[in-house]
C-alpha positions as CSV (number, residue, x, y, z in Angstrom):
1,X,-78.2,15.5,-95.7
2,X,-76.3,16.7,-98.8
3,X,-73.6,18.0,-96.7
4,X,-73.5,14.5,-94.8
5,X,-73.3,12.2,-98.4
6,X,-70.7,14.9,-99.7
7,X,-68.4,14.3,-96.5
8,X,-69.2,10.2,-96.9
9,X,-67.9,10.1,-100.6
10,X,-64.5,12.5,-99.7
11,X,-63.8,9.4,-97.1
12,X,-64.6,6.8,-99.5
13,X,-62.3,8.4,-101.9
14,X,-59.8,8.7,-99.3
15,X,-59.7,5.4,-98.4
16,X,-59.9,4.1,-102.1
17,X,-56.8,6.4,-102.7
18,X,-54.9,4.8,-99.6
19,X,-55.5,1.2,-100.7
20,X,-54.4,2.0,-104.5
21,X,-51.1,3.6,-102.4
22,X,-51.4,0.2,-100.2
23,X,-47.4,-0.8,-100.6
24,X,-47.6,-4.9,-101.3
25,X,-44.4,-5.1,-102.5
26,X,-42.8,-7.4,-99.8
27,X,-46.0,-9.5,-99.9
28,X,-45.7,-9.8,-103.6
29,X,-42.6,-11.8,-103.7
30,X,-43.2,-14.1,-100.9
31,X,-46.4,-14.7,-102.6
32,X,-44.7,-15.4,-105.9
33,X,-42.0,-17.4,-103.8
34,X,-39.3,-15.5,-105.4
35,X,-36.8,-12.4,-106.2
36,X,-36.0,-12.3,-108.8
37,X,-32.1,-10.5,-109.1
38,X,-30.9,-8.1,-111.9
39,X,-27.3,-8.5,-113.0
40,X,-24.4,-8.2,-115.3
41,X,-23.3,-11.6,-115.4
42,X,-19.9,-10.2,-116.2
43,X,-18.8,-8.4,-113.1
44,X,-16.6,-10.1,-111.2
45,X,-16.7,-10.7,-108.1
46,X,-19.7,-9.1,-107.5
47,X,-22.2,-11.6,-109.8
48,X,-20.3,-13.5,-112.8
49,X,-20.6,-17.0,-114.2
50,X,-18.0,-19.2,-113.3
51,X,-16.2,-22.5,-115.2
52,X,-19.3,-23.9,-115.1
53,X,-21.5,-21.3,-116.5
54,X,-22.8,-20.9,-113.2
55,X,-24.1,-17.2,-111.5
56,X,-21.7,-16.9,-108.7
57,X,-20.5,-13.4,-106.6
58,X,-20.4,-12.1,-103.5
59,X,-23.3,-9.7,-104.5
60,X,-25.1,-13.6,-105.3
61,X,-24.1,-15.0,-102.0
62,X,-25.6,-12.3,-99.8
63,X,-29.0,-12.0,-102.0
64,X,-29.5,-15.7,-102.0
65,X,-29.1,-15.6,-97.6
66,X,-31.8,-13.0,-97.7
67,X,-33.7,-14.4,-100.1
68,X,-33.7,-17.8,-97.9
69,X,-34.3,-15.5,-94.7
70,X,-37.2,-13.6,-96.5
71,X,-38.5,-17.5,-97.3
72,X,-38.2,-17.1,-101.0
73,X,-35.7,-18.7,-103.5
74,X,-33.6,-16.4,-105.5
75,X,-33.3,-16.1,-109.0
76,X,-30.6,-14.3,-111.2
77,X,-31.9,-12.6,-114.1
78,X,-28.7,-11.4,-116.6
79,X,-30.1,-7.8,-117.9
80,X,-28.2,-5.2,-120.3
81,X,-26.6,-3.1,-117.9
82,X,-27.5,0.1,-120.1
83,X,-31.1,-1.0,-119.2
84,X,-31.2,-2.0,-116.0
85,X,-33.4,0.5,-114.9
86,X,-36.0,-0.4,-117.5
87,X,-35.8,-3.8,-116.7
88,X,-36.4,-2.8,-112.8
89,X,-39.5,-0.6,-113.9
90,X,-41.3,-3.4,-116.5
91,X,-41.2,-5.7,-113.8
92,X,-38.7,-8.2,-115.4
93,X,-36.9,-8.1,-112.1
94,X,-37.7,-7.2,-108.5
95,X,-34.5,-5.2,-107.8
96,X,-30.7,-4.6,-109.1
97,X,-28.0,-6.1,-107.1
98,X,-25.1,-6.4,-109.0
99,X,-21.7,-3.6,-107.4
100,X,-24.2,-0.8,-108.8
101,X,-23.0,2.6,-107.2
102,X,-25.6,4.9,-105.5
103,X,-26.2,8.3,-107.5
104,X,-28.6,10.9,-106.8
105,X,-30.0,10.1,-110.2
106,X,-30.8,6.8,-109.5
107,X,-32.0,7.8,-105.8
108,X,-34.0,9.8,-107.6
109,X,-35.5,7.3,-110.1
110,X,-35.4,4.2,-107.1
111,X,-35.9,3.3,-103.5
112,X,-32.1,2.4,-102.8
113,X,-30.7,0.7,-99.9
114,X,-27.8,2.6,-98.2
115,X,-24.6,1.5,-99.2
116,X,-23.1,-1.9,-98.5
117,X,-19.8,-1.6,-99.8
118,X,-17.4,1.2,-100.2
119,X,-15.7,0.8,-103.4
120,X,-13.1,3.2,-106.0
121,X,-13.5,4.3,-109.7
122,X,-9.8,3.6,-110.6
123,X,-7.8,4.8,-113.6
124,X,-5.7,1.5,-115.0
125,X,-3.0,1.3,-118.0
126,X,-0.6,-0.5,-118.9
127,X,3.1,0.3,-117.0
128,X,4.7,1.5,-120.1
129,X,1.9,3.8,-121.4
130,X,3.1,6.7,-119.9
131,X,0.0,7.4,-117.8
132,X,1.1,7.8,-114.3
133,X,-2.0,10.2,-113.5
134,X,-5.3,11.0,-114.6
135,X,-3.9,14.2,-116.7
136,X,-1.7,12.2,-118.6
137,X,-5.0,10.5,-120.2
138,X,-5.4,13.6,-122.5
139,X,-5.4,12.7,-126.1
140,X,-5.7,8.9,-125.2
141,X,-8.3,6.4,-125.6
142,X,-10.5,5.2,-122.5
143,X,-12.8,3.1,-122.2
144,X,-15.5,2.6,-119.7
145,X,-18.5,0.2,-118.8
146,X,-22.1,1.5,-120.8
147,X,-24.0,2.4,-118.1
148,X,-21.3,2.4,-115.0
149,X,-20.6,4.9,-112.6
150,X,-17.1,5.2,-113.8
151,X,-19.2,6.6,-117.5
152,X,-21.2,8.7,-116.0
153,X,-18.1,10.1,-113.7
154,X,-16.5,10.9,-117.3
155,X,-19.3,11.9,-119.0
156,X,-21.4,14.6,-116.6
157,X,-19.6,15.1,-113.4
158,X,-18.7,19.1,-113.6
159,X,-15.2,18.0,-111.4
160,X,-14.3,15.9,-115.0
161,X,-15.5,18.4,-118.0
162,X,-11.9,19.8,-118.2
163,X,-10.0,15.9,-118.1
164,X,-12.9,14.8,-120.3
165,X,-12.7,17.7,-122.9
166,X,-8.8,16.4,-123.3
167,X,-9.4,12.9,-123.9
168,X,-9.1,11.6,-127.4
169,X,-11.7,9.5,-127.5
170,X,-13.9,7.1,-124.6
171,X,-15.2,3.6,-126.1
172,X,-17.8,2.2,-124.5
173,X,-17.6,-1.5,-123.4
174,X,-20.5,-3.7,-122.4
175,X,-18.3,-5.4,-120.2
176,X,-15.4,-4.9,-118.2
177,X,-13.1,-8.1,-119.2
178,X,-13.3,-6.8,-122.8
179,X,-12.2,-3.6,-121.8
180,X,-9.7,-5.5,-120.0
181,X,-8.5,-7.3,-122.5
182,X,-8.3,-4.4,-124.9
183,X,-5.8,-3.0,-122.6
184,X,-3.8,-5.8,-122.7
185,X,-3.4,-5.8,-126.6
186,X,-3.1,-2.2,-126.5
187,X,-6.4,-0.8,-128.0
188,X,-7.1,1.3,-125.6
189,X,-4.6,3.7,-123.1
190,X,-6.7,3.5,-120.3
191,X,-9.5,1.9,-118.4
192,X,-12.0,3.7,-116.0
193,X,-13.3,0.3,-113.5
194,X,-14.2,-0.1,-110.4
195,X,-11.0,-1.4,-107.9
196,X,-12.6,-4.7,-107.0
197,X,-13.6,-5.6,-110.8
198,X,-9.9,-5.1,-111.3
199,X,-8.5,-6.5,-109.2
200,X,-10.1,-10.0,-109.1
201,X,-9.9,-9.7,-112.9
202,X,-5.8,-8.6,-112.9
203,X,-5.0,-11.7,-110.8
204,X,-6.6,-14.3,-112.6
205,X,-5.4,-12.5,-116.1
206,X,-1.4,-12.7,-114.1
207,X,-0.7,-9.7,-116.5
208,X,1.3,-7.5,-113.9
209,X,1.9,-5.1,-117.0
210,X,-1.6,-3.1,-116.0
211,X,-1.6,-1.2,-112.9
212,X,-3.5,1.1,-111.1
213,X,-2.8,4.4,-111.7
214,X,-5.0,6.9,-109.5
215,X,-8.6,6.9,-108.0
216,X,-11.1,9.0,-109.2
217,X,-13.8,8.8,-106.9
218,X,-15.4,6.5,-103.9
219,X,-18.0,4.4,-105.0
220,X,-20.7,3.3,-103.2
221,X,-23.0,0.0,-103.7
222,X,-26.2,-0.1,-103.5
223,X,-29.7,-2.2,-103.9
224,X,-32.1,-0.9,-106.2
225,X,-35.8,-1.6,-106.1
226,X,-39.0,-0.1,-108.1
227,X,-39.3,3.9,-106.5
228,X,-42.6,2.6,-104.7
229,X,-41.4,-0.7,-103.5
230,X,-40.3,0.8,-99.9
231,X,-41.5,-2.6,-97.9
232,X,-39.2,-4.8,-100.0
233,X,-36.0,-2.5,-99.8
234,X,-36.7,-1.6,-96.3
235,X,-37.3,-5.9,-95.5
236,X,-34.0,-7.0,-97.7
237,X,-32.3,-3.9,-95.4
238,X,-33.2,-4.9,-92.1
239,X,-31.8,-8.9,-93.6
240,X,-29.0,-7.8,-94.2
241,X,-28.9,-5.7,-90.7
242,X,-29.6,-9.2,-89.1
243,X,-26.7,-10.9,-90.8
244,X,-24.5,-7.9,-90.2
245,X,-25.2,-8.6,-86.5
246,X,-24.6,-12.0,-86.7
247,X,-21.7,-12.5,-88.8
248,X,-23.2,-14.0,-91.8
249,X,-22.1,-10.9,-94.0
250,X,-18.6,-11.2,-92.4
251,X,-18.1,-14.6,-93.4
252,X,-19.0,-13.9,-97.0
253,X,-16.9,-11.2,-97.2
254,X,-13.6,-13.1,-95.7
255,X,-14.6,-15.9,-98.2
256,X,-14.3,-13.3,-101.3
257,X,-12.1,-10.3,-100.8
258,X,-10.2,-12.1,-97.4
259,X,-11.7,-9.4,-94.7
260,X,-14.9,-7.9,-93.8
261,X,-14.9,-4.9,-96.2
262,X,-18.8,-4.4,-95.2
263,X,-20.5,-0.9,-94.2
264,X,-23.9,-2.2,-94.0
265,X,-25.1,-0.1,-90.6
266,X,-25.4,-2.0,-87.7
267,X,-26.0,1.1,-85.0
């Protein structure tokens, strides 16, 4: 009989341990009716506020189709971008969606959706600086974004401790058009930013003195959700899958960069 009561409360414990693992996340928001998004609201043309002090992007477009397909209305919550991932883990916000680039850190510390887009850390100065490759940076000023890819690149990839060691001094910026602009006047030499901030920036700025001077490394965006929040990454996935398939993302993408720069996996 003891033996029998022993093996009972081992199952009950099992069980009780399975439904504490239970994995509600999905049902969560659909419950709460929303998802609630985690952005910079100063990276163009991912998520950014527009004339009108509206959140607009491509990133916003996308999220607020899958939100609408998931049946739940999206909302954009500005964060820090230094603390996104506390933000994330609080609960302040159900996911980041916002050009962030997929590390192994942060597959580590989230459940991350494969990329989406393919993007470039870039090196940009001005045409007169006398930077025409990433060597030339040594002694100079450079900023970056706190909290980007591009910093991190700098700041701990092994590839970069020699270039890094040389450089005068990085600033950190907590967004990209005041780097930008910083260039412009001359504050800074150079600028570490992802291609597609710059470029949509560059054009409306019409300052053809700063150009692109050489790419550092691909960068690729991804979705980033709580580390146990597998049903709600793996739902917004198979969304975007859907509207992959049926030309939704397409059309988005014509509508903000001109062609269909996707690589959301339709196979």
């Amino acid at each position: 009989m003891k033996r029998l009561l022993a093996l009972v409360l081992v199952l009950m414990l099992s069980l009780g341990a399975f439904a504490l693992a239970e994995d509600n996340s999905l049902a969560a928001v659909q419950e709460k009716g929303t998802l609630i998004l985690g952005l910079d609201d100063s990276f163009p043309p991912m998520g950014y506020r527009d004339d009108s002090n509206n959140i607009v992007g491509y990133d916003i477009d996308l999220a607020t189709e899958v939100a609408s397909r998931l049946g739940v209305t999206l909302v954009c919550q500005p964060v820090d971008w230094s603390a996104k991932e506390v933000e994330l883990n609080s609960g302040n916000i159900d996911c980041i969606w916002n050009g962030m680039s997929i590390t192994p850190e942060r597959q580590e510390n989230m459940a991350m959706t494969w990329s989406y887009m393919n993007n470039k850390i870039m090196v940009y100065a001005k045409n007169d600086s006398g930077i025409a490759s990433k060597e030339d940076m040594a002694g100079k000023v450079v900023g970056v974004q706190a909290g980007s890819f591009a910093e991190e690149v700098i700041d701990t990839y092994e590839d970069y401790a020699e270039l890094r060691a040389s450089i005068g001094e990085v600033v950190a910026y907590e967004d990209y058009l005041t780097a930008l602009i910083d260039l412009q006047m001359g504050n800074i030499d150079a600028l570490l930013i992802d291609l597609v901030v710059a470029q949509y920036k560059l054009a409306g700025m019409e300052d053809d003195s700063i150009v692109a001077v050489e790419a550092l490394e691909d960068d690729n965006y991804g979705i980033g959700f709580r580390k146990d929040d597998i049903a709600l990454r793996d739902a917004v996935q198979d969304t975007l899958v859907e509207m992959a398939k049926d030309g939704t993302i397409a059309a988005i993408s014509e509508v903000w960069f001109g062609e269909d720069i996707s690589t959301v996996p339709v196979a």
